[in-house]
C-alpha positions as CSV (number, residue, x, y, z in Angstrom):
1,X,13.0,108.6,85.2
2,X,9.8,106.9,84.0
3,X,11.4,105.4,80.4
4,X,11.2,102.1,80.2
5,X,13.2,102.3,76.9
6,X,16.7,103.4,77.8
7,X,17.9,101.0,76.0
8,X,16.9,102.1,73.0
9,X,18.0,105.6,72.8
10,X,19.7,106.9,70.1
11,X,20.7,103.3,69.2
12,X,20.0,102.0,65.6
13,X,18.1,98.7,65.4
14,X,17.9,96.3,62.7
15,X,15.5,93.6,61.0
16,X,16.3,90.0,60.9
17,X,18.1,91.0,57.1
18,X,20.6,93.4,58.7
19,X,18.6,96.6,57.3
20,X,17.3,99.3,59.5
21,X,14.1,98.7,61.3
22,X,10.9,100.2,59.7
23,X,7.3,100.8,60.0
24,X,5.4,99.4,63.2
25,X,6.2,96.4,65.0
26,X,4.4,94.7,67.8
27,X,5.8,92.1,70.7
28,X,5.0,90.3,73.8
29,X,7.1,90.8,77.0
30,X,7.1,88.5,79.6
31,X,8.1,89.2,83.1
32,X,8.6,92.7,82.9
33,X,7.3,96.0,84.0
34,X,5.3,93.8,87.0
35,X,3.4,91.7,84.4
36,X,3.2,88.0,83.2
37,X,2.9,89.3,80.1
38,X,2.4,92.9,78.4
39,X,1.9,94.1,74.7
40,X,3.8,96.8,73.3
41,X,3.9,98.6,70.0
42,X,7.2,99.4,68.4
43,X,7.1,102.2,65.7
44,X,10.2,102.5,63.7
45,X,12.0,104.6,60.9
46,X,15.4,104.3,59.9
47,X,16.1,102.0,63.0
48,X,15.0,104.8,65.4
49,X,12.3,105.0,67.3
50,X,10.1,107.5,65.7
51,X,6.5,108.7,66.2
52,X,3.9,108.3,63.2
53,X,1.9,110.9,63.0
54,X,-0.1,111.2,66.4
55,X,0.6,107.9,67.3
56,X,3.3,107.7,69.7
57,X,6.9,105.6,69.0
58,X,6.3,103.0,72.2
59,X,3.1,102.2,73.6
60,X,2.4,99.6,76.2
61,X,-0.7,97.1,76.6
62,X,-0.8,98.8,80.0
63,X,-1.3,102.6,79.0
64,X,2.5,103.7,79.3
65,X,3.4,105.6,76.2
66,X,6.4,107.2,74.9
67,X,7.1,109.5,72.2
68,X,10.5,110.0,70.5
69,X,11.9,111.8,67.2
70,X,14.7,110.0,65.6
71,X,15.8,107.7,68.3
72,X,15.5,110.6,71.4
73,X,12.7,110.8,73.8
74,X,10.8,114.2,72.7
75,X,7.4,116.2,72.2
76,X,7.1,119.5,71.7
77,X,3.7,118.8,70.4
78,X,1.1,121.6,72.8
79,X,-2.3,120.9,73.8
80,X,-5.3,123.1,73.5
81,X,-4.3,124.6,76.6
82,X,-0.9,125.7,74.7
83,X,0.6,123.7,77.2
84,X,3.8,121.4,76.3
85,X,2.3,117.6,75.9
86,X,4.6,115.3,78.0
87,X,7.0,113.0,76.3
88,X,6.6,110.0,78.5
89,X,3.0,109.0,80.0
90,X,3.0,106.7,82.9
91,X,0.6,105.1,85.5
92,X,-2.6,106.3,83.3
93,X,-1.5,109.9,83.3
94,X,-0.5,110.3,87.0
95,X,3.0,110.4,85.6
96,X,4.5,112.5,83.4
97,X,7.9,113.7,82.0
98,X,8.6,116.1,79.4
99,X,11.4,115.9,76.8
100,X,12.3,117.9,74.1
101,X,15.7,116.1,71.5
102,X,16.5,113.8,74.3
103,X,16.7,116.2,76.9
104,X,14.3,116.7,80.1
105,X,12.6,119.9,80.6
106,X,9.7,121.5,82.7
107,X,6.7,121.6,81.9
């Protein structure tokens, strides 16, 4: 499993006044993922994790991306191949997983 946002499924999250997350949101990490320090870009709606538009819900300073639909891991999104565009984008595209509502499937 390449997700480096378990965590986070399907969980609601909330801003420092209780109310649910919204809108984008970016941190630092430190110490994780085999960095000092990464950047990561948090994309919100309703406390979920939720793409915006083409932009993907999670996307790391280090290329690892990861698109989700209310709070699940999916993209059923196809390129111009009509191919199914993977969910989770890892290692600068040598990885890939595809997810569609939270559940794995082939690509």
């Amino acid at each position: 499993m390449l997700s480096r946002m378990i965590h986070f499924w399907n969980g609601i999250f909330t801003d420092e006044m209780g109310r649910p997350k919204q809108g984008h949101e970016y941190r630092t990490l430190h110490n994780m993922f085999d960095s000092a320090e990464v950047g990561i870009i948090l994309r919100w709606r309703d406390g979920k994790l939720q793409d915006d538009g083409d932009l993907p819900a999670v996307e790391f300073q280090d290329a690892h991306i990861e698109h989700y639909r209310s709070g699940l891991l999916h993209n059923d999104s196809n390129n111009k191949n009509g191919m199914l565009d993977p969910a989770i984008i890892s290692e600068y595209g040598a990885q890939v997983e595809y997810y569609i509502n939270g559940r794995q499937v082939s690509e």
